[in-house]
One Martini backbone bead per residue (centre of mass of N, CA, C, O) as a GRO file, in nm:
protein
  102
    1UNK     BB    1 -10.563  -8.248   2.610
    2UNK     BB    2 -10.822  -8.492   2.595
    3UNK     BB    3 -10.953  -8.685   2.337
    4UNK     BB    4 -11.205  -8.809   2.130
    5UNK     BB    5 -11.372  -9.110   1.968
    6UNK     BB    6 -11.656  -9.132   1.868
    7UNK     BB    7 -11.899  -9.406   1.787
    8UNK     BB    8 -12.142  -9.413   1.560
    9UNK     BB    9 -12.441  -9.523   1.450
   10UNK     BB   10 -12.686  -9.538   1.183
   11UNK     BB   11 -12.941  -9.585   0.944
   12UNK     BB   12 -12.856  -9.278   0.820
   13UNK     BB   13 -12.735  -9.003   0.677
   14UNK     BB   14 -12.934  -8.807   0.783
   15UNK     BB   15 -12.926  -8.908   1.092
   16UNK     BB   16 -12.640  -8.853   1.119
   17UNK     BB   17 -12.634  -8.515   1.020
   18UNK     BB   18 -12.848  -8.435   1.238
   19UNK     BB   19 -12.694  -8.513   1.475
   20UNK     BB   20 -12.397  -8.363   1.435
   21UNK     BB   21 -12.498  -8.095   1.370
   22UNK     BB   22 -12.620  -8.044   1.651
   23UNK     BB   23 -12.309  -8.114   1.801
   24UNK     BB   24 -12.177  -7.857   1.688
   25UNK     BB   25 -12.377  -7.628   1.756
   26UNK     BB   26 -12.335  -7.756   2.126
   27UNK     BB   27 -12.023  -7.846   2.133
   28UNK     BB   28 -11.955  -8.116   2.171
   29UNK     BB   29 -11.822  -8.125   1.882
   30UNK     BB   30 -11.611  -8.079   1.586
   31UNK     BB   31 -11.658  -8.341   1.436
   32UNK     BB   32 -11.783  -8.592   1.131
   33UNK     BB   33 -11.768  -8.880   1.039
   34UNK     BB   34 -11.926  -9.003   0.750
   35UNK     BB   35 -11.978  -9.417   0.655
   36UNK     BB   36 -12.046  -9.671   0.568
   37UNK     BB   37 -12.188  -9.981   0.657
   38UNK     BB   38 -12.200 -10.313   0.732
   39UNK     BB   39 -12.442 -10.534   0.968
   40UNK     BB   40 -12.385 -10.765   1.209
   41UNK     BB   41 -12.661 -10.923   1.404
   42UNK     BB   42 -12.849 -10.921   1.682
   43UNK     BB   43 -13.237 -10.919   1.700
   44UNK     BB   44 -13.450 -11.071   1.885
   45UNK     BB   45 -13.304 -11.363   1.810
   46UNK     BB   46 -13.203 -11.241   1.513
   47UNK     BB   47 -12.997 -11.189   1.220
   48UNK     BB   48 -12.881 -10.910   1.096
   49UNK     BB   49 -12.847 -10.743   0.770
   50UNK     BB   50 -12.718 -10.409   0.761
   51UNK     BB   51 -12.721 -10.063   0.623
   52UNK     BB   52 -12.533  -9.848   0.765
   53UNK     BB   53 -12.413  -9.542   0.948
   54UNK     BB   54 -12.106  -9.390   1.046
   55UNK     BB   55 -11.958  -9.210   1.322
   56UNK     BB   56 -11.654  -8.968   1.355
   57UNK     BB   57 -11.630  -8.814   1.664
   58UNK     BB   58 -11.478  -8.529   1.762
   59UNK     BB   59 -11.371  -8.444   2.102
   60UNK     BB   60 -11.380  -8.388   2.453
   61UNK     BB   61 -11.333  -8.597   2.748
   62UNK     BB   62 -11.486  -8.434   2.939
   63UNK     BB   63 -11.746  -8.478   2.730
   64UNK     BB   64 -11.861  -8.745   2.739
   65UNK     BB   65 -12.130  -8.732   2.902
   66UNK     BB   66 -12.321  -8.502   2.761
   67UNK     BB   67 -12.261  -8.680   2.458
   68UNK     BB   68 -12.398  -8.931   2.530
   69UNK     BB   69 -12.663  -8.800   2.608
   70UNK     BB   70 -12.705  -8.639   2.324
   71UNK     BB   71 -12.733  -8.917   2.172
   72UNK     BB   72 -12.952  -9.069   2.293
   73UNK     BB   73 -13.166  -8.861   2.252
   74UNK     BB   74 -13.137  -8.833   1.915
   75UNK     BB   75 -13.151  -9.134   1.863
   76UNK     BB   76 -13.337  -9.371   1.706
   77UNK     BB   77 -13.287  -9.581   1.868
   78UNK     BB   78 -13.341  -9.856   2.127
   79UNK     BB   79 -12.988  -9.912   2.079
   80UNK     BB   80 -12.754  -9.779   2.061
   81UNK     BB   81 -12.426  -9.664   1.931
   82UNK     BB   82 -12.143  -9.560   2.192
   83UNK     BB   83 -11.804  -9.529   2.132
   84UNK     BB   84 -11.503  -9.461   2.309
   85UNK     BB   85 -11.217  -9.315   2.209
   86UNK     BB   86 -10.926  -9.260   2.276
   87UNK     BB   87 -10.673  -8.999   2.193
   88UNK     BB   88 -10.436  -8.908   1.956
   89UNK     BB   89 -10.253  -8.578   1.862
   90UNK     BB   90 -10.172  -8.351   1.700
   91UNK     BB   91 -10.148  -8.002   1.817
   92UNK     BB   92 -10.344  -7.878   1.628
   93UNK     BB   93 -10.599  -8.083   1.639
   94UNK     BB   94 -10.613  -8.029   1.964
   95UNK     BB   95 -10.679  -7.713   1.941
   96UNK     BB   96 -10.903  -7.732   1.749
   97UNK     BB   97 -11.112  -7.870   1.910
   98UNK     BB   98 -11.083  -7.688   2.159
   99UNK     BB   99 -11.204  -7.422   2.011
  100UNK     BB  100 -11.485  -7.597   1.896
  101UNK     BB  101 -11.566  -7.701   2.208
  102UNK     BB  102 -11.591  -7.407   2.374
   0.00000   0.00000   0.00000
């Protein structure tokens, strides 16, 4: 089984949190990781540097489609941060999201 690392941004800690439980929930996700960075980017013509906080949900590649529709779903953003990497890992680790997103 193929999984990946989804990385998403949110505005804060809570909004962050709000979304990975509702997708541990709904067995989108296995889990998420979530910690601070600092933002620099474009945004209506103007350069914005912004603190926000990046969530690393590790999921199975097959739900790709549904994950990524229900974080657009849950998300306050009106242009969501989503981006998917293939990931390799342990077979116990592989096992494991496989368990828990089932």
């Amino acid at each position: 089984m193929a999984i990946i690392d989804v990385y998403v941004t949110f505005p804060n800690a809570d909004e962050a949190r709000r979304v990975s439980r509702e997708l541990i929930k709904k067995r989108l996700i296995a889990c998420a990781n979530i910690h601070p960075v600092e933002s620099i980017y474009r945004w209506k013509g103007k350069v914005e540097e912004t603190f926000e906080v990046a969530a690393h949900m590790k999921a199975r590649k097959s739900g790709w489609r549904k994950l990524k529709e229900e974080i657009g779903r849950l998300h306050p953003y009106e242009v969501p941060c989503i981006i998917m990497h293939e990931a390799t890992a342990n077979k116990s680790y592989i096992d494991w999201v496989r368990k828990e997103t089932a």
